[in-house]
Every structure is written in C-alpha cells, then in structure tokens.
N, C-alpha and C positions, 0 to 999 in steps of 0.2 A: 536622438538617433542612436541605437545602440551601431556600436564596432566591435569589431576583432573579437568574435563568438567565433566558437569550432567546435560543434558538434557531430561525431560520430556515428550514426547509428544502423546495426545490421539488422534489417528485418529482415522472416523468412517467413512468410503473406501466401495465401491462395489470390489473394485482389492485386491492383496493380492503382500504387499511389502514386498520384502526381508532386512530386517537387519542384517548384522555379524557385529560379535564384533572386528576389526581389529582395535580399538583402545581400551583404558585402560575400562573398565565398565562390563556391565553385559545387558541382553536384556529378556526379556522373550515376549513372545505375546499368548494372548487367542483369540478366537476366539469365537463370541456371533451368537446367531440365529439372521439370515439378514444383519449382517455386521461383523467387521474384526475390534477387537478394538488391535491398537499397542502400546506398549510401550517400546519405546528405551530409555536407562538410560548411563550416563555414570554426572562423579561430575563436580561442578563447581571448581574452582580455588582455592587453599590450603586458599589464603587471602581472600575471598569470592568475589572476580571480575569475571565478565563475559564481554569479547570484542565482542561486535557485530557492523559488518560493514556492512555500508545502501549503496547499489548499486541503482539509478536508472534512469529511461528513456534511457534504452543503445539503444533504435532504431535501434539493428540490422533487417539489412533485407536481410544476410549473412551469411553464416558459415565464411566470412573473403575473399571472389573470390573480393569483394567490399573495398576497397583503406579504406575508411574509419569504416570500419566494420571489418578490419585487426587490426586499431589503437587501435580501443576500448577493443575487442579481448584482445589486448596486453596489455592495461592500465587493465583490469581484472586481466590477472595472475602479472601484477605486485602490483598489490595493496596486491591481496592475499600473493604472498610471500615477502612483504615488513612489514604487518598489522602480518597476521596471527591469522586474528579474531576466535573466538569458535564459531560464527554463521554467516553468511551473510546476511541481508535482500536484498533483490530484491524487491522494490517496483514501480513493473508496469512499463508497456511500455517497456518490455526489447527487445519485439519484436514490428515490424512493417511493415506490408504488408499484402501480401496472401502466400497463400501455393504456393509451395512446397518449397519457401525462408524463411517464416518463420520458417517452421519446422526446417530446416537445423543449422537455426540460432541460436532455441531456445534449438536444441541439441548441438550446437557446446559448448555453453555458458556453458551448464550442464557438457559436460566434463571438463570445466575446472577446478570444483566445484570439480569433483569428482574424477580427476588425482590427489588432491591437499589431497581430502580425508578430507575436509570442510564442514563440516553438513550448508546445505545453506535453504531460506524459500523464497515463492516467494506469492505476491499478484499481482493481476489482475489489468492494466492501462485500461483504454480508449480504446487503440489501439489494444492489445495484440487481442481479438479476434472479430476485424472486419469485419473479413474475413470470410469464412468458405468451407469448398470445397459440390461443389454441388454433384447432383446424377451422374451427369455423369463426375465428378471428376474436373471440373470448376470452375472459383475462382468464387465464389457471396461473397458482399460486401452486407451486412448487417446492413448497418448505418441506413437508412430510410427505406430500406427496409425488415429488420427483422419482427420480431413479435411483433404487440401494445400491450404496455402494458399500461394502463389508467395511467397516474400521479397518481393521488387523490386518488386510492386505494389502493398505495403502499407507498405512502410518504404522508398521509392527514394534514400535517403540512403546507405542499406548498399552502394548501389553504387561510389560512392564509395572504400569502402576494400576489401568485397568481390569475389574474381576469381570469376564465376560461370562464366565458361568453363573452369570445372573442373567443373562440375556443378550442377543446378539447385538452387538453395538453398530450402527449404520448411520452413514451421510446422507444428504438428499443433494446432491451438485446443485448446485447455481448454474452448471456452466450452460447451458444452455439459453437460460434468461441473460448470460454474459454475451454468449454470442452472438445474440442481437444488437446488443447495444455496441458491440466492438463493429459489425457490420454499420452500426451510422457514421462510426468516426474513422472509415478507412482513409473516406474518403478527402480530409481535408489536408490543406498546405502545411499548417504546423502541429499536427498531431504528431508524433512516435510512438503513438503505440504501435505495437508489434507482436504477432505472436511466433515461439521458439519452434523450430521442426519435432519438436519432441513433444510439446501438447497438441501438435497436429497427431500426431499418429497416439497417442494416448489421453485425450483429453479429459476423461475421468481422474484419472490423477493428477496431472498437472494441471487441470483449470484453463486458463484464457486469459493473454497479459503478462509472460514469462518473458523476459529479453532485457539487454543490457544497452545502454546509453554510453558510448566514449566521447571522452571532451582530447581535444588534441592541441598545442601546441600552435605556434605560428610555421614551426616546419613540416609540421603534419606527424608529429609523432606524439603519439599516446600518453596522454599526462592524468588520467582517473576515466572510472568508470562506475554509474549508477545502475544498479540491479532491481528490477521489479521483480514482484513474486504475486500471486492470486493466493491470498489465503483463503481462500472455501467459503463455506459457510458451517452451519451448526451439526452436530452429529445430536444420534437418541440412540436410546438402549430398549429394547423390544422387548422387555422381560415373557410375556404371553402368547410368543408367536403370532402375531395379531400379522393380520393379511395386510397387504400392501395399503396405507393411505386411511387403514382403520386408528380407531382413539387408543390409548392405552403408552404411547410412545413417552420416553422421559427425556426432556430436556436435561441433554448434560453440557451445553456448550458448545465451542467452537473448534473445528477440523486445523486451523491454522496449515501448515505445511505439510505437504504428503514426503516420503519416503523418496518418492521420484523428483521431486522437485530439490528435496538437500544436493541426491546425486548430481542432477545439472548444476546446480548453482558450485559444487565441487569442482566439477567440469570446466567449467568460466573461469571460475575464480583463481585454481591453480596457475594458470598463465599469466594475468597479472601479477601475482606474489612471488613467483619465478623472477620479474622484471621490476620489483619493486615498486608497480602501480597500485595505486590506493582505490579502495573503493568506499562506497556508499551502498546501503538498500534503503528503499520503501517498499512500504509492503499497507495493508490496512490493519489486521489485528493483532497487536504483539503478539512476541516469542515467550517460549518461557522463563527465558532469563530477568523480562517485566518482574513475572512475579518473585522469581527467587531473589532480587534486592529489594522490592516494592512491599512484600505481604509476606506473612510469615505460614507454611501449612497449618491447616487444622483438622477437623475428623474428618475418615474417611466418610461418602455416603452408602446407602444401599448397596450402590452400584461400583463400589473402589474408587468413584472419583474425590481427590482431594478438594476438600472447600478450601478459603484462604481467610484471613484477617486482613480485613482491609480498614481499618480504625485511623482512620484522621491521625490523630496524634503518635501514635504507636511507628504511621508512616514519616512523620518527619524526622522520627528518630534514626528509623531506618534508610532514609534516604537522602543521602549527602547531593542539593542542588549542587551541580555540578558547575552553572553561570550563576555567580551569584545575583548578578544584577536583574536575571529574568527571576518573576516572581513563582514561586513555590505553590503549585496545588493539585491538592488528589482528592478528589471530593468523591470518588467513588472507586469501586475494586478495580484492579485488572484483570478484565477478563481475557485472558490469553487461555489456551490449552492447556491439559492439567496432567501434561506432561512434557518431558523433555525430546523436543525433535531433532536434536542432535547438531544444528544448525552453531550453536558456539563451538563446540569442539572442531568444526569443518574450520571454522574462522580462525581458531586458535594455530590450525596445523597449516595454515595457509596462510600469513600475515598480510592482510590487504585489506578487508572492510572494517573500516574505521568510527563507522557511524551506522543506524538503525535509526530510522525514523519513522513513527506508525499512528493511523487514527484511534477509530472504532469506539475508546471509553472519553465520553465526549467533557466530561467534568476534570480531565485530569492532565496538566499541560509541564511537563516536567522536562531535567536532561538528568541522569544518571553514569557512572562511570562502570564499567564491568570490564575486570582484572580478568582478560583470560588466563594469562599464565600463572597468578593463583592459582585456580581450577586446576587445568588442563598441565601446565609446567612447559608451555610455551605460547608465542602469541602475543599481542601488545594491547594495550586500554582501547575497548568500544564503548562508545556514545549512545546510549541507548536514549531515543528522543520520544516523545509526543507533540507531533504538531497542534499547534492550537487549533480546535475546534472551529470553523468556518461560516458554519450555515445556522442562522435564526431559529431554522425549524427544526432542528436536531432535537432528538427523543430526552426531554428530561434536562434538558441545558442550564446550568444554573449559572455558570460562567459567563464573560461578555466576551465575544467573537471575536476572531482576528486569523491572523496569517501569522507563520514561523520562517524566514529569513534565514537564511543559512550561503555566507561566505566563503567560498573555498577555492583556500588558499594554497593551488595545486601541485606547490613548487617547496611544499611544507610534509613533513613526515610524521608526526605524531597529531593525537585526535585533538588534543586541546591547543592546537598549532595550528589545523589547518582547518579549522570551524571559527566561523565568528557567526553568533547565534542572537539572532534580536527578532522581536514581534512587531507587527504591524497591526492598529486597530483602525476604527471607522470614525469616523470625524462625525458621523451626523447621527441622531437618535434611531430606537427600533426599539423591538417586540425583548423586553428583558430575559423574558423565559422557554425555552423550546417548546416545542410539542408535547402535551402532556396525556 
C-alpha cells in the first residue's frame, strides 16, 4: 500500500478529467473561463523521497495479439509490481504504427497503470503520432507528408549552424497523430498528462504534452517539480522545391525543441529557482548537450548539418559514467539536433533542473555530468540521463530491457545528492533482439 505521495499537478485541458481520491490525499479542482485548471494532491513520502520510474520506447504496436508486444506487456506489470514507484515516466515511443493497433496498444499499456492505481505521465516520441486516421477512417502516415512547418521560424537557433541556401529546411508535426492519442488518455484516473495554454493556442510549435508535475511536502508546500517537453519529430531539407509530400526531401534529423517551448519552460522555471526548488525534465529525444559530452563534431554535410563520431571506444573516453555502479553503454550515436536549442544556458541562468532524462537511441543507457557554470559562468552540475530502453520490439535493440529508477531525494540540493539511480530488469526470458 503506497503512503504519504503528494502530487501536484496544473493542467490546463479543453476535456474535463475525472480524479477520486482512492488513495490517501485530498483533490479539489476549479474550473476557469476557457479551460479546466486541475489539481490533484496527495504527500510525498514521510522521509521526503519520491520513486519515479522512466519507461521508455516500448514500441508497442499491440494490445499483446503480437509475441513480442505480450513480453513487454509483461515486463511493464512486472517492473510496476516489483518497483512500485509514486510516478512512472513514459518517455515517448511507447507506441508505434497506425491506428487501430496503436490505439489498442496505447490503451492496453494505460490499463496497466491503472489496474495498479499508479499515477503515470507520458511525453510524446518521434513515432507516437506518425500516423493519423484519415477522413474516411485510413491510415495516412504523416512523416513527409504532414504540414510544413519552416525550420527557422520555429527553432532560429538552427540557423546558426544550418546552410539553408541549400534548400528550405521544414518539419512535418507529429502533432496531430499526438493529439489523438493524448484524446485516449484524458480520460483516466491516473494519467497527468496535461496540455500547457500555450500549445493550445500555438500547437505547431509547441506540440502536445508541455506541463509541469509538483510533488509537495506533508504541508502542502512545493518541494520539486518535473517538466515534460514534446520534442517533434524529424525535419528535411527541400533542396528542389519539390511540392508538398513529393520524393526528393533529405533526412537531416530531429526538431528536438522549438524556440517557443525553451521560452515557456523559461517561464516555469524562473519561479522555482527564485524559491530554490529543484527540478527535473523528461523529454523523448536528447538535447544537445548529449552530444557535445557524448561525440565529438565532424564534417559538415551538403546541407551544413554536422555529423558526429560516435565510436564505441572514443565514447568511453569521453564519457565519465557518472553512477559507477550502473553499467556503461553507448552502442549507437546520439541522435539529438545538430544544434544548440539554448535549453542549457536557460538552465544555467536559472539554477533548478538538476536532471534530463531522455529515450529515443535505444542502444545507449548512460548518466553524464554537464558543468554549466563551466560553459555558461553560472549554474550548478546537470544530470544528463538515458533511461534504459523498455520495449522488446524497439527498432534495432541490441541491449536487454529494463526500467531506470530514479530516487529523489527532495529535501537534497545538489544533482549527485538528490538522485539515487538504479535499473530494474525482467526476471523471465524474451525476444533477445528488437525489431529489425
């Protein structure tokens, strides 16, 4: 029987969630002109810990009819009833396909959350909503042929290292295959997701999945706070003016954070770091701080995007495990954006997020240390994480699966103080290799 949980959480909803109180707390909720602000309360933990466990990439594209979508399934409720964390992140990719498999999938996973009666939180991968069902109820796949959205008006940082006088560089959102699937999980008891009033009124930019999680104290005051963010999905470079949804487009990668989403999370954050509250984010595809301790630049391409070295051995060099007791591996690149979103220096000038924790490169499960005030000349040590890989059927998995465990210790000020970082794996055999 968990006790003495206290979660915080403001969401600002067009839908209207139901919360009871079937565990120890208290709830109230008002209701504002034009949206539905919630708040669910219940304490954190008599010694001031909070257990939150990072699920992600589970790549279901099943409710479990799928051999390997049954395993994952199964390593889910066992983590949950082995862990028994007070929150679970879900960071992205937990589905993967089209409708009417994703949906099933991405319901089956939620019951298990909610058989267990486990307040869980979920941000948006890549894949989650690539999909979308059309007019006449047919998958369309959305990747290049979504909606353009210009680079450089959404992320004008990328201009910086990207040559666009090679051609127009543009996204294709996700958000819209997001906000289907954010539409299945309004509705449950221990969900939090939430979306911010600012990717309501601009959702191209900010995506679907922006909002903050507070944990509060036994008196009800504010002791951290966890930040989600939607990193996008992949942008291309148009070099031939080719018409909308035509061949010719160049995979350069991933959107990671818009321009509009550093400002909010500037916004948020500022008021914590005023009151010396700590925070956390998850997010699905790292920053680019990944890569600047992880890989080292190399040429640019055609298109001004820097490639990276991602050499096995080159990276252990460069990469001081930060626990040593968790095991060391990077068996593939970081693919993060191939430029800087400015997202460290916010953090630096606001001393609060203590930790980053992200999916998406499914081979590579590490903790890193990143010195802002090196950099930047103020600011304290962030934790830059990858949670272990989740899902059986993840694209190319060479790794064995599991969950990342993360302690926090809220009554603690520094990052290697108030994290205690351990994995959880699956007791019983499965499918060695992902999806290939």
């Amino acid at each position: 029987m968990r006790k003495g949980i206290l979660i915080a959480v403001v969401l600002a909803v067009t839908v209207t969630v139901v919360l009871t109180a079937l565990l120890a707390g208290c709830y109230d909720s008002t209701k504002k002109e034009g949206n539905l602000e919630k708040r669910a309360s219940l304490t954190v933990r008599d010694d001031g810990t909070f257990v939150i466990m990072q699920l992600t990439d589970l790549h279901l594209t099943t409710n479990g009819t799928y051999n390997k979508d049954k395993q994952t399934l199964k390593w889910v409720e066992e983590a949950l009833d082995t862990v028994r964390p007070d929150l679970v992140e879900v960071t992205g990719d937990a589905t993967a396909g089209s409708p009417p498999g994703r949906d099933k999938a991405i319901l089956a996973l939620a019951n298990v959350f909610e058989e267990r009666q486990i307040y869980w939180a979920y941000t948006f991968g890549n894949h989650d909503g690539e999909h979308i069902k059309g007019e006449d109820g047919e998958d369309v796949w959305i990747g290049k042929e979504g909606k353009r959205n210009v680079l450089s008006e959404y992320a004008p940082s990328c201009l910086e290292t990207l040559d666009t006088s090679a051609g127009e560089a543009f996204f294709s959102e996700n958000t819209r295959g997001n906000e289907e699937v954010y539409d299945l999980l309004t509705g449950y008891e221990y969900s939090l997701l939430a979306r911010s009033e600012e990717e309501l009124e601009d959702p191209d930019a900010m995506g679907v999945g922006n909002y903050v999680i507070e944990l509060e104290d036994k008196s009800g005051e504010v002791v951290f706070a966890v930040f989600h963010m939607d990193t996008h999905g992949k942008f291309y470079i148009d070099p031939a003016g080719n018409a909308l949804g035509a061949d010719g487009y160049s995979d350069q990668g991933y959107v990671g954070l818009t321009q509009k989403q550093i400002e909010w999370y500037e916004s948020k954050v500022k008021g914590y770091s005023e009151k010396g509250i700590k925070s956390a984010i998850f997010m699905h595809v790292p920053n680019y701080a990944y890569r600047e301790l992880a890989e080292t630049p190399g040429e640019l391409n055609e298109y001004g995007v820097p490639s990276f070295d991602d050499d096995q051995e080159k990276a252990k060099g460069l990469v001081p495990q930060k626990y040593a007791d968790l095991e060391f591996i990077k068996g593939e690149g970081v693919y993060a954006p191939g430029w800087d979103d400015g997202l460290m220096e916010v953090i630096a000038e606001n001393p609060s997020t203590t930790l980053i924790s992200v999916g998406h490169d499914h081979n590579n499960s590490f903790v890193i240390s990143y010195d802002t005030a090196a950099k930047y000349g103020s600011g304290e040590e962030v934790l830059l994480s990858y949670g272990r890989t989740s899902g059986v059927n993840a694209w190319s998995r060479d790794i064995p699966i599991g969950a990342t465990v993360f302690t926090v210790h809220t009554d603690k000020t520094s990052a290697t103080d108030i994290y205690d970082i351990t994995q959880a794996f699956p007791t019983f055999k499965y499918a060695e290799k992902g999806n290939r």
